[in-house]
N, C-alpha and C positions, 0 to 999 in steps of 0.2 A: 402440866402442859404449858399452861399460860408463864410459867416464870422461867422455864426454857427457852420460848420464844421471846421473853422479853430478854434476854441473855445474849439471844442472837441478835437481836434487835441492839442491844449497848454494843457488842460486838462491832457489828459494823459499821455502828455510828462513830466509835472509838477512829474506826481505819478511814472512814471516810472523812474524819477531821484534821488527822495525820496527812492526809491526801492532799486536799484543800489548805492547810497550813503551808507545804511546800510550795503547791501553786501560787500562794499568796505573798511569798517569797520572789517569786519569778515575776508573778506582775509587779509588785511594786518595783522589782530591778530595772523593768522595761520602762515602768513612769520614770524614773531618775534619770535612765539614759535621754528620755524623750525631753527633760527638764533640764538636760546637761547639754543635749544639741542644740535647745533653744538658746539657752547662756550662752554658747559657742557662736552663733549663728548672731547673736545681740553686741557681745563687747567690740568686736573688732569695727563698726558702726558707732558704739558710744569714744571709743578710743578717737577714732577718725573726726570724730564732730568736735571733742574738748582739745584734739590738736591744732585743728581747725580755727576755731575761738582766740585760742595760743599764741598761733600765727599771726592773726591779725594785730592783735593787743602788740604782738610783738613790730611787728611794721607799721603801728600806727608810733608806735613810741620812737622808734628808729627815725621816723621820719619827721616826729617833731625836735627830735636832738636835731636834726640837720636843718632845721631851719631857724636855730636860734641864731642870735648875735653872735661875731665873732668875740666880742667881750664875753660874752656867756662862757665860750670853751677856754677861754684863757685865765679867767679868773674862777667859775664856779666849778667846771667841770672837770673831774681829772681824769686820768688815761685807764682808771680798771673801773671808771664807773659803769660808763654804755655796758662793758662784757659782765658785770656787776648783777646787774641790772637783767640782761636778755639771757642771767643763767639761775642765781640765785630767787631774784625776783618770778622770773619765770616758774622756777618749780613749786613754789607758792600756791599759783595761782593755777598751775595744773592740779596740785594736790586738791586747792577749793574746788575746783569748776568739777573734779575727779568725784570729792567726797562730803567735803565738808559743805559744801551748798545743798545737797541733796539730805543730807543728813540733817541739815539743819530747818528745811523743809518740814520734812517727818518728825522730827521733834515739835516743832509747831505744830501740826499740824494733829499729833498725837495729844498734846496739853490740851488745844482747845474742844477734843473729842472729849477727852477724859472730862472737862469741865462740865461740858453740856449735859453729858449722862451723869454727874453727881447731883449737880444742879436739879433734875429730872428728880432721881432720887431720893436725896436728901439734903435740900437747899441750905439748911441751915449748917450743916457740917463745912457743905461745901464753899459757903461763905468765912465762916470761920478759915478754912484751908485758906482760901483765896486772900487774904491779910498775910501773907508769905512772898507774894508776887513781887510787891514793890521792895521790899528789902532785896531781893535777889535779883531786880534789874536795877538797881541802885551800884548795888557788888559788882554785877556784869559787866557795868558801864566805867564805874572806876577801875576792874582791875585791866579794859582795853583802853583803856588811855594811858595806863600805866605801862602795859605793854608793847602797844606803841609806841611812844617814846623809848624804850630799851630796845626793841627794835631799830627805830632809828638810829641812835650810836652805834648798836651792835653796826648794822649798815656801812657806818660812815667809818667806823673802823675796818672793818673789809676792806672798803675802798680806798683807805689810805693805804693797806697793808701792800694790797695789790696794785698799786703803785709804785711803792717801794721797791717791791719784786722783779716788778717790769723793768724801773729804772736802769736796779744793779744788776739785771741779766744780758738787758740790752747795751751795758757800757764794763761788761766785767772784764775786760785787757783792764780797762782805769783803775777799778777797783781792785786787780789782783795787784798791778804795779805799783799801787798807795798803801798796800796794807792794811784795806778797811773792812777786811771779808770780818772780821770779828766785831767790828765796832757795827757793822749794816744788818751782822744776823742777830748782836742783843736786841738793836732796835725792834726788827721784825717779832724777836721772840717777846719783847713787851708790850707790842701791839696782838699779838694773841695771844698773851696773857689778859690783858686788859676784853678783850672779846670772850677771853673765854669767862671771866669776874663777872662781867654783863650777863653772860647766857645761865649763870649758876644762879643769877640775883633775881632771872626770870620764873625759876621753879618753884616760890611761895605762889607766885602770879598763878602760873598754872595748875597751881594744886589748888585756889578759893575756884 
């Protein structure tokens, strides 16, 4: 009798787990969507703020090219800088304000978490570990200096290139009339050559 009833008893605990496994399916579908309208309901707000930030940097910049000396634009500045500059430069700093500021937050902010509970734990380990710190912002520091500056060329090659462009598009009767369409596009193609030398020279950089 009793192993009957426990029989029925596995029975329908069997189906009432079957039951509840589906169910369990459905709610968590419901949290996701609830956690996917929040996301929804969020980016177009973070989008709107890092444009926002964008803009300014962008018209603050704008506005101090225009108040430089006329020697400035004559001698320093050339004609694909400013556009250069309010496109390239721009998506840069969209991408940081986008990711890489925030991520770089959390990574901090993850290290000095992890430190504090090792330390907690097992100080001595965690001292040992911590003799790795200075070697790796020693690396960090040399390989953004380094990259920086190859940025910079990279940069100033852009903007000569796109200079060039301007030039021979906005005077090509001259250029077609002279016969220099071959001699203006090796240049150009040595000049992205030369940018593209730079940006391959940059990928040791980015891989320490």
């Amino acid at each position: 009798m009793w192993e009957k009833l426990l029989y029925v008893v596995g029975i329908l605990a069997s189906m009432a787990y079957g039951t509840v496994l589906l169910l369990m399916t459905l709610i968590f579908g419901n949290f996701v969507s609830v956690f996917t309208d929040f996301a929804l309901d969020r980016i177009p707000s973070d989008n709107f703020r890092r444009k926002l930030s964008l803009r300014t940097i962008q018209k603050k910049y704008f506005n101090i090219v225009l108040h430089q000396r006329i020697a400035y634009h004559e001698t320093k500045l050339t004609s694909g800088a400013v556009s250069l500059a309010l496109s390239t430069h721009s998506n840069s700093t969209r991408s940081g304000l986008a990711k890489k500021f925030g991520l770089s937050l959390k990574s901090a902010s993850t290290v000095v978490a992890t430190f504090i509970v090792a330390l907690h734990s097992q100080w001595k380990l965690a001292l040992v570990t911590a003799t790795i710190i200075p070697a790796v912002i020693v690396a960090v520091g040399a390989t953004c200096v380094f990259d920086e500056k190859k940025e910079e060329s990279l940069n100033t090659i852009k903007a000569e290139a796109t200079k060039l462009a301007d030039e021979v598009i906005s005077s090509i009767r001259t250029v077609r009339a002279r016969g220099a369409e071959k001699a203006l596009g090796n240049k150009y193609d040595t000049m992205i050559k030369r940018a593209v030398a730079i940006g391959l020279s940059k990928a040791p950089v980015k891989g320490v």
